[in-house]
C-alpha positions in Angstrom: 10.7 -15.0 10.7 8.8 -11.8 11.3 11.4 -10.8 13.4 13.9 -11.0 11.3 12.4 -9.1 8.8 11.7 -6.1 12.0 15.4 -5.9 12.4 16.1 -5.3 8.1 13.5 -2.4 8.3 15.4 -0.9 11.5 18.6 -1.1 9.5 17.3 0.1 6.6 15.2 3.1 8.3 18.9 4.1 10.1 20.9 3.8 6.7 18.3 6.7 5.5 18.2 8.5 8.8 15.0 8.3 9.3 13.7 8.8 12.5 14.5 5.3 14.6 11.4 6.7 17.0 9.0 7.1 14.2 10.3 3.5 12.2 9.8 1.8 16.0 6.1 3.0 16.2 4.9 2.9 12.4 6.6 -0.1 11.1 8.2 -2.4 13.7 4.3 -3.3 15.3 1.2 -4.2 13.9 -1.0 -1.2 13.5 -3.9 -3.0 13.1 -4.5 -6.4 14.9 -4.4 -9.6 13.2 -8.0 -11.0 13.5 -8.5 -15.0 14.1 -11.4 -16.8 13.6 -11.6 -20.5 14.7 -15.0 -21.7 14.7 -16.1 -21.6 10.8 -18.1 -23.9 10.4 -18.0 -26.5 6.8 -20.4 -29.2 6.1 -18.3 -32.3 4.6 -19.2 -34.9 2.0 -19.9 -37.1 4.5 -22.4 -35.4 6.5 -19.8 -34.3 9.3 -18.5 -30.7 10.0 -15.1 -29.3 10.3 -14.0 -26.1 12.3 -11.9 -23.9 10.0 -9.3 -21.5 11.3 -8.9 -18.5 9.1 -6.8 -15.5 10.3 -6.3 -12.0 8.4 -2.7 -10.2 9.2 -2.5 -6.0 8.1 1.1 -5.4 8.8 1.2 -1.3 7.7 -1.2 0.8 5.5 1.6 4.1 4.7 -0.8 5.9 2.0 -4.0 7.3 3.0 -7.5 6.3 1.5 -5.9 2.9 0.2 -6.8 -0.6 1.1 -4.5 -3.3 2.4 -3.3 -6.0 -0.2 -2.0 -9.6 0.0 -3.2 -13.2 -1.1 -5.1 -16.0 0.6 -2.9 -18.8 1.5 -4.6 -22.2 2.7 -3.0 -25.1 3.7 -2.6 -27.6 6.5 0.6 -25.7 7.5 -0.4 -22.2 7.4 0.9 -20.3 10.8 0.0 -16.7 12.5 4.1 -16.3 12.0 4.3 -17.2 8.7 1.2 -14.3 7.8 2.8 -11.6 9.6 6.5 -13.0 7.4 4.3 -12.7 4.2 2.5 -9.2 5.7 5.5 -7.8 6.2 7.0 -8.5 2.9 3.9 -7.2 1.1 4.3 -3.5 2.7 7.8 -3.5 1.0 7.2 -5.3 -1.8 4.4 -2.9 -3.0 6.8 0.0 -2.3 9.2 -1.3 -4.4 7.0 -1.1 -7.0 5.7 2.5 -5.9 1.9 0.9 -5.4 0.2 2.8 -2.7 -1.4 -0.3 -0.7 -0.9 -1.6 2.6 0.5 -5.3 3.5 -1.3 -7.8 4.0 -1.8 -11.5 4.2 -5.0 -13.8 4.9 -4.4 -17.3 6.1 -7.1 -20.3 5.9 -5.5 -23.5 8.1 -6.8 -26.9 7.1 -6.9 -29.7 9.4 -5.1 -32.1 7.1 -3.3 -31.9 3.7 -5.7 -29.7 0.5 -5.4 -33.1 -1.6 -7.5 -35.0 0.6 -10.7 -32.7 0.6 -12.9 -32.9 -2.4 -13.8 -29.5 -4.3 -16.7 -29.0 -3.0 -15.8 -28.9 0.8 -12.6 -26.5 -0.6 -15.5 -24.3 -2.4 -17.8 -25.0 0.8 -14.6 -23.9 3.0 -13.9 -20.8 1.0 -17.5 -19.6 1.2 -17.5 -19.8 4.7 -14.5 -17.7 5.5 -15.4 -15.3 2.6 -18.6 -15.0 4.1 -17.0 -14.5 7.5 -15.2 -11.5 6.6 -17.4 -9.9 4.3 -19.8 -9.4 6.9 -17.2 -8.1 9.5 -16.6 -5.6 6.9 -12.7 -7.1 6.6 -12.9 -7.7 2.6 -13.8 -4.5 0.8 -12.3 -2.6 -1.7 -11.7 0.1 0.8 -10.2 -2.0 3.4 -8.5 -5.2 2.7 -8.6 -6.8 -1.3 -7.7 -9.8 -1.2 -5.9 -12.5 -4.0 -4.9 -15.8 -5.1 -1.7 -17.3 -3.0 -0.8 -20.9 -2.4 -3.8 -23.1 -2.3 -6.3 -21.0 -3.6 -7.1 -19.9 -7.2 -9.2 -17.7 -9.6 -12.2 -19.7 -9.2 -11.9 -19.3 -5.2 -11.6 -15.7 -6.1 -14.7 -15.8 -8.5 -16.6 -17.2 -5.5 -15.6 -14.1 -3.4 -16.8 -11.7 -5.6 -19.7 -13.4 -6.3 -20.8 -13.4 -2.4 -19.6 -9.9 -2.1 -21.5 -8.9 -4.7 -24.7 -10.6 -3.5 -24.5 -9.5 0.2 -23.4 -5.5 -0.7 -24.8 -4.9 -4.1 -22.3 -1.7 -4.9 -21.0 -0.9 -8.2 -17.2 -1.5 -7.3 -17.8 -5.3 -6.0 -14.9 -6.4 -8.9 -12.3 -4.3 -6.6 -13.2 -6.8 -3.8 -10.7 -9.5 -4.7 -8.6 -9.7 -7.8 -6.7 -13.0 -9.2 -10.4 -13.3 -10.6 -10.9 -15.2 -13.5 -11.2 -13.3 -17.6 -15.0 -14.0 -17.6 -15.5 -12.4 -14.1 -13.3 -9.3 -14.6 -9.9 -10.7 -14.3 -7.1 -9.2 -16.5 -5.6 -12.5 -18.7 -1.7 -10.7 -18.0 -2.4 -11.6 -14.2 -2.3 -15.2 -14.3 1.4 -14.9 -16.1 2.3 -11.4 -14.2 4.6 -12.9 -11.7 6.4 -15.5 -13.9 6.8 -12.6 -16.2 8.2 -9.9 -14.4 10.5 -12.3 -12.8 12.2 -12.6 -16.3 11.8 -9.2 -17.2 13.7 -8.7 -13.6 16.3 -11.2 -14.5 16.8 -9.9 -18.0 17.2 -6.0 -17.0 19.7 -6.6 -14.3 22.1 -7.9 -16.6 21.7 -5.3 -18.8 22.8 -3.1 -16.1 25.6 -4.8 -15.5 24.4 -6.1 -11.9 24.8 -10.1 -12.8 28.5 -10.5 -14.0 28.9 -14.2 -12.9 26.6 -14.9 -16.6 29.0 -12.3 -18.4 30.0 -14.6 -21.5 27.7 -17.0 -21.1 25.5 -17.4 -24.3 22.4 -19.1 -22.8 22.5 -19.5 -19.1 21.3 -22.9 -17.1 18.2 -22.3 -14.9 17.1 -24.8 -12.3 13.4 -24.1 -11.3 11.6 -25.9 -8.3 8.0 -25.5 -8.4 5.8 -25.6 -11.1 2.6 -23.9 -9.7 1.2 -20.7 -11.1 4.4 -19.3 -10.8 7.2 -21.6 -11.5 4.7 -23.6 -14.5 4.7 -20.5 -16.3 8.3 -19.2 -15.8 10.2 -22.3 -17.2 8.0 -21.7 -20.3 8.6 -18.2 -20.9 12.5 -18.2 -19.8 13.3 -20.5 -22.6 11.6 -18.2 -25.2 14.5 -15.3 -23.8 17.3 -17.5 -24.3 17.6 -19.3 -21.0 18.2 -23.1 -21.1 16.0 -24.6 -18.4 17.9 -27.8 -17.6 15.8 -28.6 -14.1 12.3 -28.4 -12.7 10.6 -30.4 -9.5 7.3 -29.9 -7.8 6.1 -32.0 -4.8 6.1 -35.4 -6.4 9.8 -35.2 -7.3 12.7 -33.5 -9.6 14.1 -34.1 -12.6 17.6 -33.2 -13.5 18.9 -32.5 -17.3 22.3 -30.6 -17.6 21.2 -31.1 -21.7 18.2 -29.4 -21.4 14.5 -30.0 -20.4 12.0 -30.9 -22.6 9.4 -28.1 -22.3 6.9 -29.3 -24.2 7.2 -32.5 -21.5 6.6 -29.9 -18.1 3.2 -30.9 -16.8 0.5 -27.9 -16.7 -0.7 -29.8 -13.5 1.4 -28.3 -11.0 1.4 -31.7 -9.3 1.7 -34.1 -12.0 4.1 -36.8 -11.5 7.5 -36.3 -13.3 8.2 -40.1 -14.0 7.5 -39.4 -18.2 10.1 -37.1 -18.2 13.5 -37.0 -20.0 16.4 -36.5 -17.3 17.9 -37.6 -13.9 14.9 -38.3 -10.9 16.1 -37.0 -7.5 14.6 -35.7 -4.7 14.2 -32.2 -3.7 16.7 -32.0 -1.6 19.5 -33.0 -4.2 17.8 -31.4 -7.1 18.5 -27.9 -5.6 22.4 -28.7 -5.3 23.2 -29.5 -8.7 25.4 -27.4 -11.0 23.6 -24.6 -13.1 24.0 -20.8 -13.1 20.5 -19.6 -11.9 18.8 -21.7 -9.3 15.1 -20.0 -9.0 12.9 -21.1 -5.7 9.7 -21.0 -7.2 7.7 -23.0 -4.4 7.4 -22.3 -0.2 9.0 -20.2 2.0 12.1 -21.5 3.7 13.8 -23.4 1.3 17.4 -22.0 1.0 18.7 -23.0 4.5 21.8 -23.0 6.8 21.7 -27.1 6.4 22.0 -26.6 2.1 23.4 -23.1 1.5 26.8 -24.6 1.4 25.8 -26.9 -1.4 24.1 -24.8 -3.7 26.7 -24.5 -7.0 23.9 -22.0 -8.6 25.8 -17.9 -8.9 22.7 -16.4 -9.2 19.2 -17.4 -7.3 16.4 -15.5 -8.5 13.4 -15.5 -5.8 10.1 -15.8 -7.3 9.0 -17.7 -4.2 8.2 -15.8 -0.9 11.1 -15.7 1.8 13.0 -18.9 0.3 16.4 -17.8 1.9 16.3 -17.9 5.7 18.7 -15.1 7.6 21.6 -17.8 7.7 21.5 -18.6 3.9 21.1 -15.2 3.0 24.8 -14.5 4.9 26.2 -17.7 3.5 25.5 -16.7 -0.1 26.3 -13.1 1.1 30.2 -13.9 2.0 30.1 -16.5 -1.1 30.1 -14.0 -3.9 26.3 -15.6 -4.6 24.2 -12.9 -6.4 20.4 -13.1 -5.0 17.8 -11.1 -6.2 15.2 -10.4 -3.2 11.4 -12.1 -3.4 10.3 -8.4 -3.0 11.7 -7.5 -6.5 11.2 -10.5 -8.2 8.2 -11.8 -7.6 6.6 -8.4 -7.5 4.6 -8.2 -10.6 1.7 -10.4 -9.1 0.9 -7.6 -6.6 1.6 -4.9 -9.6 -1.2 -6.9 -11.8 -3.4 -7.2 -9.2 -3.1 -3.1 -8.9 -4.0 -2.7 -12.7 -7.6 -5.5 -12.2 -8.2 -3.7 -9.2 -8.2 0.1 -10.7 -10.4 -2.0 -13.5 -12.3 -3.2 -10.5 -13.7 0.5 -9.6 -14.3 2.4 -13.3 -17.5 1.8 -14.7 -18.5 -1.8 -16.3 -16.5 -3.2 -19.4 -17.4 -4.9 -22.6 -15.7 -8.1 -23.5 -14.4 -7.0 -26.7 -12.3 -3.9 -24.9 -10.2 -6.8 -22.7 -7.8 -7.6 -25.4 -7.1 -4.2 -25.4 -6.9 -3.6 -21.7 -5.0 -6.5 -21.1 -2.1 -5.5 -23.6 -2.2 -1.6 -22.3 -2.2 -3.2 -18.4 0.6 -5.5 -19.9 2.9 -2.5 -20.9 2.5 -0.5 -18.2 3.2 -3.9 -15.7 6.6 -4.3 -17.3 7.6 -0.7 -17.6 7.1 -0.2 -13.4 9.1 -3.3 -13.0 11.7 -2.0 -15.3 11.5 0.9 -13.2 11.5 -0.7 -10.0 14.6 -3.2 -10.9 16.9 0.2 -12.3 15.8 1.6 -9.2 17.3 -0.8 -6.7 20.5 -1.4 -8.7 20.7 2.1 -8.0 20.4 2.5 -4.3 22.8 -0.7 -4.2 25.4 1.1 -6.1 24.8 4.0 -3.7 24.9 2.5 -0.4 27.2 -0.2 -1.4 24.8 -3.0 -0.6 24.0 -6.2 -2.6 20.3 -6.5 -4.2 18.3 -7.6 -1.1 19.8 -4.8 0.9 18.9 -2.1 -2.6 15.2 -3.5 -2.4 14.5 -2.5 0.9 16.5 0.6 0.7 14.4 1.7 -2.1 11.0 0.5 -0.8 12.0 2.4 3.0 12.2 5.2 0.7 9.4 5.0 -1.2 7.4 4.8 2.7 9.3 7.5 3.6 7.3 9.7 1.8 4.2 8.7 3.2 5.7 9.4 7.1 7.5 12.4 6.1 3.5 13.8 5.2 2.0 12.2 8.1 4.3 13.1 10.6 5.3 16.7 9.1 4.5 18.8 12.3 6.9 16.4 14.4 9.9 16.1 12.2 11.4 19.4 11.1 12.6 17.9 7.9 14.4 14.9 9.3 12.4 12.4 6.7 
């Protein structure tokens, strides 16, 4: 996958005329290397021990003085390739939004599936690798800050903070990690950021005009699979905007309503089984293949594939998941007239939220009454960037004649541009 992603930034870094040597030393390799460690060490309930893998992937740090920033993924099926995917994407997705971090990604691998360890050895697990890398000096607010991703959530995040805290004693220990939870310095707007923005993203594109397979249509159909953080939260507040969400699935199963869902029957367990619900059961792999006019992969990577991209009925797909759409969908949809809006745009306000706790992170302590009041000034300025960001790559589509995915990365090459053009000044004589 990471590959595939090399050969988008060379095409994008040639459709700018940027340098092609500069591009091949700054952005097609790893400037720093991915570090692995496989021998953390977690008691278990039982009295046995497990050997954790956890491995920490900095793709490219363009802006001086800032840290690197990605999640924490863990899961049984967490892969070095699948980090430096994720790293990747986070370099561009932050420049899309004009936030001067780095990409990064942090990956804990589990022997066997999440579900079957109890939350202690997950809370044991995570203050081993936190641990781990605080001491190596890897999480810090100055070099990598770390977040929530699939698997972990703000209570993992509390538990970071709280051994960074304990093991550095600085005054800017809340920049260490954000995702945190309200009562440990987390920002309430970052739980809902991503679901969100993804709206706000879907809402301001056809406003501009950029989504004219829904012109005339009063109150689209929306298919969502997932319904973690993400994909709970997004079926809820899509409806409120005039959507009608008429499928959702998660991994126990789908359920398929061309009259409409029932919200109010969605599950706020993001596993839940569907079986109370009003509608059609099918599995996954049908449920993303039925009619509607906005099919959004909420879920894993790699869902939108050469084997299904023929079947998908859905005009618009709306990527709040990371990388859904392998290289061979993307072309199939491409030459179909299918309108996709990139993971880098979409799902973007988590990593714009994260920028606001983080800045919250480093100024001097808060009082609990101000949050309200942060929250909803964080809130506003969240949605204006993506506004921003979203009018921005309709615009270098229009320019370069490109569809969305190609405008994102067009826009986000730009946006690093800047930071080469300074950095590599006495070489380039104006070429960047």
């Amino acid at each position: 996958m990471a590959q595939s992603l090399f050969k988008r930034i060379a095409w994008a870094g040639a459709k700018l005329n940027l340098s092609s040597t500069i591009i091949e030393n700054e952005l097609l390799t790893y400037k720093y290397p991915e570090l692995s460690a496989g021998r953390i060490r977690v008691d278990l309930d039982n009295g046995s021990y497990e050997s954790i893998t956890a491995t920490v992937v900095f793709h490219y740090l363009p802006y001086t003085g800032r840290p690197y920033k990605g999640g924490i993924r863990m899961s049984d099926r967490v892969t070095p390739d699948v980090l430096r995917t994720l790293a990747i994407e986070m370099t561009f997705k932050e420049a899309v939004a004009d936030l001067e971090f780095g990409g990064a990604k942090m990956g804990i691998r589990l022997s066997k599936p999440k579900s079957t360890y109890s939350n202690r050895e997950i809370l044991r697990i995570i203050e081993a690798v936190a641990t781990f890398f605080i001491d190596l000096g890897i999480i810090d607010p100055s070099i990598y800050v770390p977040a929530t991703d699939l698997g972990t959530t703000s209570d993992h995040m509390d538990t970071i903070h709280t051994i960074y805290a304990t093991l550095k004693k600085t005054p800017y220990s809340g920049a260490c990690v954000t995702g945190k939870s309200i009562d440990n310095g987390g920002l309430p707007i970052r739980t809902i950021a991503t679901s969100l923005c993804g709206a706000e993203v879907l809402d301001k594109l056809r406003k501009l005009g950029a989504l004219t397979c829904l012109s005339g249509i009063a109150k689209p159909k929306i298919i969502v699979q997932g319904l973690g953080q993400v994909g709970g939260w997004f079926v809820r507040l899509i409806e409120e905007r005039g959507y009608q969400v008429i499928g959702v699935s998660n991994s126990r199963g789908a359920v398929y309503n061309p009259d409409g869902i029932d919200i109010s029957e969605v599950p706020e367990h993001p596993d839940a089984p569907l079986d109370h619900m009003t509608g059609e059961y099918l599995d996954n792999a049908a449920f993303l293949t039925m009619p509607c006019h906005i099919l959004v992969p909420a879920a894993l990577e790699n869902q939108l594939t050469i084997e299904n991209a023929h079947l998908i009925q859905a005009s618009v797909i709306l990527e709040l998941a990371n990388h859904p759409t392998t290289d061979e969908a993307d072309e199939i949809f491409r030459k179909s007239g299918k309108i996709i809006i990139p993971d880098i745009l979409a799902n973007a306000g988590g990593v714009t939220a994260s920028r606001e706790e983080y800045a919250l992170g480093l100024a001097p302590p808060h009082h609990s009454i101000e949050i309200s009041k942060l929250d909803a000034e964080a809130r506003d300025r969240i949605v204006q960037v993506i506004q921003d960001a979203t009018r921005q790559v309709f615009d270098f589509s229009e320019k370069f004649d490109e569809d969305l995915r190609g405008g994102a990365w067009l826009k986000a090459m730009n946006h690093i541009a800047r930071s080469l053009k300074h950095k590599h000044r006495r070489w380039l004589n104006g070429s960047v």
